[in-house]
N, C-alpha and C positions, 0 to 999 in steps of 0.2 A: 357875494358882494365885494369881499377883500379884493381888490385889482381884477375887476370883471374886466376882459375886453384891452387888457395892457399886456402889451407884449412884454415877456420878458428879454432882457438883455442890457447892455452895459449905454448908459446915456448921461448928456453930462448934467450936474448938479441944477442947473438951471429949467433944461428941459425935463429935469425927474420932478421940479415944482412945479411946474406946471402942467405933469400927467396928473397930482396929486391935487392940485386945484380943482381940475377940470372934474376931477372925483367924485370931491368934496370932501376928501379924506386928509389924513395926514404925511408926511413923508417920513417914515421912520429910519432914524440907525440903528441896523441890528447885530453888526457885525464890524466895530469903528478900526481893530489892527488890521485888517483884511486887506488885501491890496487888489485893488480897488477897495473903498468900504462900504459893504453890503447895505442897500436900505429896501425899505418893502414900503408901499403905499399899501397903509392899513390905519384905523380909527385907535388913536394913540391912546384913549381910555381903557377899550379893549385889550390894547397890547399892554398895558399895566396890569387890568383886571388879569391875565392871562398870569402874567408873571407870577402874579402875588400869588396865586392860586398854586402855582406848582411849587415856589416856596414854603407853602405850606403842607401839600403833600409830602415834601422829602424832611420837612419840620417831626412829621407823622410816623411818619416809616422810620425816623431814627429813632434807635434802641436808647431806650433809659436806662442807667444801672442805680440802682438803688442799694446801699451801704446799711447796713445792721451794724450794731455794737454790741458786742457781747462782753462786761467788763468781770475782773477775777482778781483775788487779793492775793500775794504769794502765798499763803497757808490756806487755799481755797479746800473745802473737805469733798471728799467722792460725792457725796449726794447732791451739795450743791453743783459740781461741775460734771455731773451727766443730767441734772433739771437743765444746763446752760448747753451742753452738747445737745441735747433731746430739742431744742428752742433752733440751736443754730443747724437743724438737721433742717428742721420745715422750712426753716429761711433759704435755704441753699435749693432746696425743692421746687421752692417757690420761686427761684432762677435770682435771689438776692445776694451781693455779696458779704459775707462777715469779715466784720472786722473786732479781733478779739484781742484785749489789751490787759495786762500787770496793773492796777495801778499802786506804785508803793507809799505808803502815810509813813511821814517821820521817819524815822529812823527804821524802817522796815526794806528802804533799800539795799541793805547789805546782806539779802536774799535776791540778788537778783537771780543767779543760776536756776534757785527754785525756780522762777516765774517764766526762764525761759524753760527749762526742764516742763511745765505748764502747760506753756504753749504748743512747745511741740507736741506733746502725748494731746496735745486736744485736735493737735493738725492730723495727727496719725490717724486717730479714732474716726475725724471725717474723709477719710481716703476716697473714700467708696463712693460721696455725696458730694465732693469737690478740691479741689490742689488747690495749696497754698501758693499764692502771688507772691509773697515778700515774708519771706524768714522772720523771726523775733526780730527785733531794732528796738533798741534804747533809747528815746527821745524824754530830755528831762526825767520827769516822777515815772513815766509810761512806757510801758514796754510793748510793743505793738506788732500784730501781724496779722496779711489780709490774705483773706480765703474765698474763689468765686468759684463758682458751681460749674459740677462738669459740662459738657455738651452732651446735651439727646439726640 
């Protein structure tokens, strides 16, 4: 139905309305930097309808990453931080990225070393399960670094 019966080729704007008349269709731009600029005699609902729809397949097909927190006091003890390592393993598994933060109360800032020493012994531990994006960083009370899953 799209341009039954029309020739293709280069006509000028006047007689491209009036191929699109005779139609009963539309005169589309589909191509406006193009020199000449490209138009199709097609039903401008449909060429919406079309658009939107592949908007939304490439909406589909793009990867979500989804962010875990995994939080830790500077004096975190072994058993708590392999319960948090054990957690942030299935996350990483499950193709999510962690993100494992210090956070210091009061006057417990001035351990910070601890809490990078922390971090990284928790970055080591998940070698195997994913590399760390971004080193410890000290941003205010938090001490922060993110970890996304290897590739399969």
């Amino acid at each position: 139905m799209v341009g039954e019966g029309i020739e293709p080729g280069v006509y000028p704007i006047a007689k491209a309305l009036d191929i699109a008349r005779e139609a009963g269709l539309d005169l589309v731009e589909i191509s406006p930097n193009a020199e000449p600029p490209v138009c199709k005699v097609i039903d401008y609902k449909k060429f919406l309808y079309d658009q939107k729809k592949k908007q939304k397949e490439l909406k589909a097909k793009a990867q979500k990453t989804v962010i875990k927190e995994i939080r830790f006091g500077p004096q975190t003890d072994d058993h708590d931080f392999n319960f948090k390592k054990n957690h942030a393993i299935k996350f990483l598994q499950d193709g999510c990225k962690v993100k494992a933060f210090v956070f210091f109360k009061g006057r417990s800032i001035v351990f910070k070393e601890q809490g990078e020493i922390l971090l990284l012994r928790f970055a080591n531990e998940l070698e195997e399960y994913g590399k760390a994006e971004q080193l410890p960083l000290l941003e205010g009370k938090k001490m922060i670094m993110v970890i996304g899953p290897k590739k399969k």
